[in-house]
C-alpha positions in Angstrom: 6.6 42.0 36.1 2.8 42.5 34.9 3.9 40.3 31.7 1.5 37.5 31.0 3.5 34.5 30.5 5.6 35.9 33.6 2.5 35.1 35.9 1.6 32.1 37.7 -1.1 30.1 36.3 -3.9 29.8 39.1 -4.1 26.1 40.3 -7.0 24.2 38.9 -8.1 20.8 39.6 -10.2 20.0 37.5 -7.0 20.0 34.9 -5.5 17.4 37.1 -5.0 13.8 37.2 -3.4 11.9 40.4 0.1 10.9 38.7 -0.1 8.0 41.9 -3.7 6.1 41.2 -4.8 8.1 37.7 -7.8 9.3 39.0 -9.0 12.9 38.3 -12.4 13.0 39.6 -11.8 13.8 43.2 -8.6 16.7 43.3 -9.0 19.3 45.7 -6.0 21.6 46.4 -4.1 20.7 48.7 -1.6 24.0 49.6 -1.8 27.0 47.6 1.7 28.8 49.3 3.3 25.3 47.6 1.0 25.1 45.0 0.5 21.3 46.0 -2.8 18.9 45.3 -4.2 16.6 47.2 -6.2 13.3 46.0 -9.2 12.4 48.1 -9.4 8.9 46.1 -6.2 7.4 46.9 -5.3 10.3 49.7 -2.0 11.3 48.7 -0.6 14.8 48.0 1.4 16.1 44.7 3.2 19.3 43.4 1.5 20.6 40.6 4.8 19.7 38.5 4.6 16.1 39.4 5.1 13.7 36.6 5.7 17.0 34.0 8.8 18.2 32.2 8.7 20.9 34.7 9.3 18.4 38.0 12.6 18.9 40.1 13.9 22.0 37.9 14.7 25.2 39.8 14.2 28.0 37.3 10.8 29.7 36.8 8.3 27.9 34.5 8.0 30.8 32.6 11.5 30.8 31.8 11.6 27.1 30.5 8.3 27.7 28.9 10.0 30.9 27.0 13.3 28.9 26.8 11.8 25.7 25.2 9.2 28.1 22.8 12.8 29.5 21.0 14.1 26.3 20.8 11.5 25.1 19.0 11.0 27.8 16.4 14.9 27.9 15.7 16.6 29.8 17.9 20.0 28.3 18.5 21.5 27.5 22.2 24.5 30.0 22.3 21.6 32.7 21.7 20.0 32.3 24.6 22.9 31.0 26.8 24.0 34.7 25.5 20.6 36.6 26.2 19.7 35.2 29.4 22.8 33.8 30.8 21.5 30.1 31.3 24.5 27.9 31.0 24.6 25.6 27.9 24.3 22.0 29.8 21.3 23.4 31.4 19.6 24.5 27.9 20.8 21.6 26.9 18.8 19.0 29.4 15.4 21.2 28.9 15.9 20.3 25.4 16.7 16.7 26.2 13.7 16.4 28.6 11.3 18.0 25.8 12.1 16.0 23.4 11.5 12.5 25.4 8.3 14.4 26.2 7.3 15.2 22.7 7.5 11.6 21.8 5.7 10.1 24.5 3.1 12.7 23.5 3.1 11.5 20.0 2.7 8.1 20.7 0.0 8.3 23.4 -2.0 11.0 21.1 -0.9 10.2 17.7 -0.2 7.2 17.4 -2.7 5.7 19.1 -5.3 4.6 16.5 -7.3 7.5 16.2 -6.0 8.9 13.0 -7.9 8.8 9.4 -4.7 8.6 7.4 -6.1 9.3 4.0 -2.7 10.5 2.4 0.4 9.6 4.3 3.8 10.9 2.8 7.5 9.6 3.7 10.5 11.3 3.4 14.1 11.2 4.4 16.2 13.9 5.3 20.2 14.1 5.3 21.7 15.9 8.1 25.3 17.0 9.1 26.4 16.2 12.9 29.7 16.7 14.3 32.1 14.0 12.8 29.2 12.2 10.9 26.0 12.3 9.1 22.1 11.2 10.1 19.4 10.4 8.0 15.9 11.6 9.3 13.1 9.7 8.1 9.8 11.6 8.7 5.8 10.8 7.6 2.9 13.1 7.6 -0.5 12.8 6.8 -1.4 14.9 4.0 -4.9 15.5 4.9 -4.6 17.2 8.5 -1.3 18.2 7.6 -0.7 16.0 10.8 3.1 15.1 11.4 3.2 11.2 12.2 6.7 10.0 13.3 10.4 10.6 13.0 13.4 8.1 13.5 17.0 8.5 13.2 19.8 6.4 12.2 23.4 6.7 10.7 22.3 4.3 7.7 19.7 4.8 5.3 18.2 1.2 4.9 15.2 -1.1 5.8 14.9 -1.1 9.3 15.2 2.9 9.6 11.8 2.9 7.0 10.1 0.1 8.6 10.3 2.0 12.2 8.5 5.1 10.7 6.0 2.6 9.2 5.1 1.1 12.0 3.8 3.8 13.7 2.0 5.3 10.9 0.3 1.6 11.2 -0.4 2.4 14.9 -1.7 6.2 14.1 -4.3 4.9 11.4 -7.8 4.2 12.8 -9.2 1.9 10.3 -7.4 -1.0 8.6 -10.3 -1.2 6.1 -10.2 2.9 4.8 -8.3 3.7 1.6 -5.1 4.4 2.7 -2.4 5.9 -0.2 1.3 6.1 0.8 3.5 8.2 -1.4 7.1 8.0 -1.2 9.8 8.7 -2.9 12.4 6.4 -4.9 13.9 4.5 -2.6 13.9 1.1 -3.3 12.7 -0.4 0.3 9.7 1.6 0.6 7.4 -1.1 -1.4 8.4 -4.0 0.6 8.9 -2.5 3.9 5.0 -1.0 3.5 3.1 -3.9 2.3 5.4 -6.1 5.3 4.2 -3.8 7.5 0.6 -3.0 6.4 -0.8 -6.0 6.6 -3.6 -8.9 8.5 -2.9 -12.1 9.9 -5.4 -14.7 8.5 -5.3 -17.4 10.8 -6.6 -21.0 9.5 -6.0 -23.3 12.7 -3.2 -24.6 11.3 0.3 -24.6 12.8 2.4 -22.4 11.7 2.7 -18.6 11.2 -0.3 -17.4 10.3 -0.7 -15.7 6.4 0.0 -12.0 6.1 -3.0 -10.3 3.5 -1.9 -6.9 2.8 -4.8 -4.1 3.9 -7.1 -4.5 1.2 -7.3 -0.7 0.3 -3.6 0.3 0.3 -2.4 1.6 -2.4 1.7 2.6 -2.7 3.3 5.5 -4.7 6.5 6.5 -5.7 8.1 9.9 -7.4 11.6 8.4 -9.0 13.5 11.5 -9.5 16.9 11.0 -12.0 19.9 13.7 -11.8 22.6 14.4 -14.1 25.2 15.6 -11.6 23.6 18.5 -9.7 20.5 19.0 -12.7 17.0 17.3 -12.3 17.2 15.4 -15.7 13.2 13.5 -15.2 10.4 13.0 -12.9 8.7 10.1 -13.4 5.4 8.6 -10.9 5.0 4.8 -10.0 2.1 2.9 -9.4 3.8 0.2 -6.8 0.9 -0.9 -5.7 -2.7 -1.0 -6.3 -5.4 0.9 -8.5 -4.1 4.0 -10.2 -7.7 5.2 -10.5 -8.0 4.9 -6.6 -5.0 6.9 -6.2 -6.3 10.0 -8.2 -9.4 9.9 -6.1 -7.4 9.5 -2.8 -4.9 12.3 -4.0 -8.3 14.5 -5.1 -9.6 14.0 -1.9 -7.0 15.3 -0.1 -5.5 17.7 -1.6 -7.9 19.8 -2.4 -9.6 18.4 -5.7 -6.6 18.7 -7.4 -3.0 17.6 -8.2 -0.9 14.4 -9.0 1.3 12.0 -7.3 3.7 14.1 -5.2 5.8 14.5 -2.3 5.2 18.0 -2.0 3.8 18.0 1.6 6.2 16.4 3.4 9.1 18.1 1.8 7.1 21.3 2.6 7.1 20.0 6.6 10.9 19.1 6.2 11.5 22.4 5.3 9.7 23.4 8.2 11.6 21.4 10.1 14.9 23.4 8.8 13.7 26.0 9.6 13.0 25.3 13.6 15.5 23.4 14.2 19.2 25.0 14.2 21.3 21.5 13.4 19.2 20.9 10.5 20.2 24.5 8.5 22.6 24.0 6.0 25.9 24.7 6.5 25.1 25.6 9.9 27.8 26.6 13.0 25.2 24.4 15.2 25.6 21.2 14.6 24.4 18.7 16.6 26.7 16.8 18.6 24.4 13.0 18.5 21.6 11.5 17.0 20.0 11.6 20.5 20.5 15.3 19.9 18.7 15.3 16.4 15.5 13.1 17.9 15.5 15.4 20.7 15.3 18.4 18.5 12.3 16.3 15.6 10.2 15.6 18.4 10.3 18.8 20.2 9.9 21.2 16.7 7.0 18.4 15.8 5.1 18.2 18.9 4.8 22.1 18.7 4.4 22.2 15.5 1.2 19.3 15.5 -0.6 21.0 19.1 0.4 24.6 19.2 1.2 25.8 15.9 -1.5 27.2 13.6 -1.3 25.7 10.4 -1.9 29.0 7.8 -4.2 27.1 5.1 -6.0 25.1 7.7 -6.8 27.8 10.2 -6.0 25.3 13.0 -3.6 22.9 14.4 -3.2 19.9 12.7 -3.9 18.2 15.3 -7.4 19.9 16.0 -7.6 19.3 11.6 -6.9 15.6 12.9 -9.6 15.7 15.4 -7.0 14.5 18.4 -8.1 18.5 20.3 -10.8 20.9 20.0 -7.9 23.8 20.8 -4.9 25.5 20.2 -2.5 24.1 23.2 0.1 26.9 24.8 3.4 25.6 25.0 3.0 25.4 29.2 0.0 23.3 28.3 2.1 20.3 25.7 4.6 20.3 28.5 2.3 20.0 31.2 0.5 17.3 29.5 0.5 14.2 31.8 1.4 11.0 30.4 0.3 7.1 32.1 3.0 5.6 34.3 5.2 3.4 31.9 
């Protein structure tokens, strides 16, 4: 097998971390034949698959690494349970373990307060599971194209908005920059935002402190009314602050042009469709959970934010987003080593 992907990476460690003390400056390789490190800070020794996604399976890498790169550009389990006769459960837990993985790696990358937000757009999506229905409530910034968060719940309400919200909050780098949320008609958006998007102004006084809402945020909304099936009107809301602001936080990023939309993040839903085999429409592949569905957000949006090549960037949007200077492989996002919890 000359194939690339089918070769063995060649160990390296200066791309390694001790997963016991943390430290990377002082790796030396411990056993090639087991393709094991050793760390001359704390002295202990490590496979190279310690603390990864990869750790304590017993299939090739490249195989997960080829397995997990369908999944997460829409190719359906009985496909390759059928092509490469990997039993179902199995398929199953790699996609389980790469979706935990996907949202660790959001939070410690994204959602970390490194982020110029600009633009952020919400939306929620509807999705079918076996017996039931999800909602899916998603954010992206606008600017990087960068996808923020996902959460899942049976109800559509408050708490399922405010969880998105909050880690937009964490993601953003600058409580002071002009931040512009646009969302669609949903009535908890304003409240939830300006609860959650907000300063503590502390007196001395007993008593919970006074919440002052970021001084720049500014809150959108696209009210869409239907007659039945038919889009009857459109109509754009000013929730909260300066309409002039908005048009020159839209301008800005967006190109120069266009008006209070939600076409972005209905653009990355779609996306997400399209990668991810429970969310098709009238699919046969429903998902069984909402586990299932978070497993499936995170994976498809971790790939889509480190390795996927946005077309009208010419990057990642994570590299737009200034989080990497590269495109990551796939082996690489999975390999990425997260702090001890």
């Amino acid at each position: 097998m000359t194939l690339k992907f089918m070769e063995q990476m060649p160990l390296d460690p200066r791309l390694i971390s001790c997963p016991h003390c943390l430290k990377s400056e002082r790796i030396g390789i411990h056993s090639r034949s087991e393709r094991r490190y050793i760390c001359h800070e704390c002295g202990r020794t490590f496979s190279e698959n310690k603390a990864t996604v990869f750790y304590g399976l017993h299939y090739p890498i490249w195989v997960i690494v080829m397995v997990l790169t369908l999944l997460a550009h829409g190719c359906p389990i009985p496909a390759i349970v059928a092509a490469l006769f990997i039993d179902e459960r199995t398929v199953s837990e790699w996609l389980k373990r790469a979706g935990v993985h996907g949202s660790q790696v959001q939070k410690e990358v994204v959602c970390n307060g490194c982020v110029e937000l600009g633009q952020v757009q919400g939306d929620e999506l509807c999705v079918n599971i076996q017996g039931d229905k999800v909602w899916v409530a998603t954010a992206l910034s606008v600017l990087s194209r960068l996808f923020l968060w996902a959460e899942v719940s049976t109800t559509r309400d408050s708490s399922l908005i405010e969880r998105v919200m909050v880690k937009v909050r964490d993601a953003a780098s600058n409580t002071r920059d002009r931040v512009l949320i646009a969302v669609d008609g949903f009535a908890a958006y304003p409240g939830v935002i300006l609860k959650t998007f907000h300063t503590r102004l502390r007196t001395g006084r007993r008593g919970r402190p006074k919440h002052i809402p970021w001084p720049n945020l500014h809150i959108v909304q696209v009210v869409k009314s239907c007659s039945g099936r038919k889009l009857k009107e459109i109509s754009r809301v000013v929730a909260h602050g300066c309409e002039q602001t908005v048009q020159e936080i839209i301008s800005q990023t967006q190109g120069g042009m266009g008006k209070i939309n939600t076409a972005f993040i209905e653009r990355l839903n779609g996306t997400f469709r399209s990668r991810m085999p429970s969310l098709v429409r009238r699919t046969r592949n429903l998902a069984r959970t909402t586990g299932r569905v978070a497993h499936e957000v995170f994976w498809a949006g971790a790939v889509y934010n480190f390795c996927s090549v946005h077309e009208s960037l010419k990057k990642t949007p994570a590299m737009a987003a200034r989080l990497t200077d590269h495109v990551w492989s796939v082996e690489q996002l999975l390999r990425f080593r997260l702090p001890p919890r």
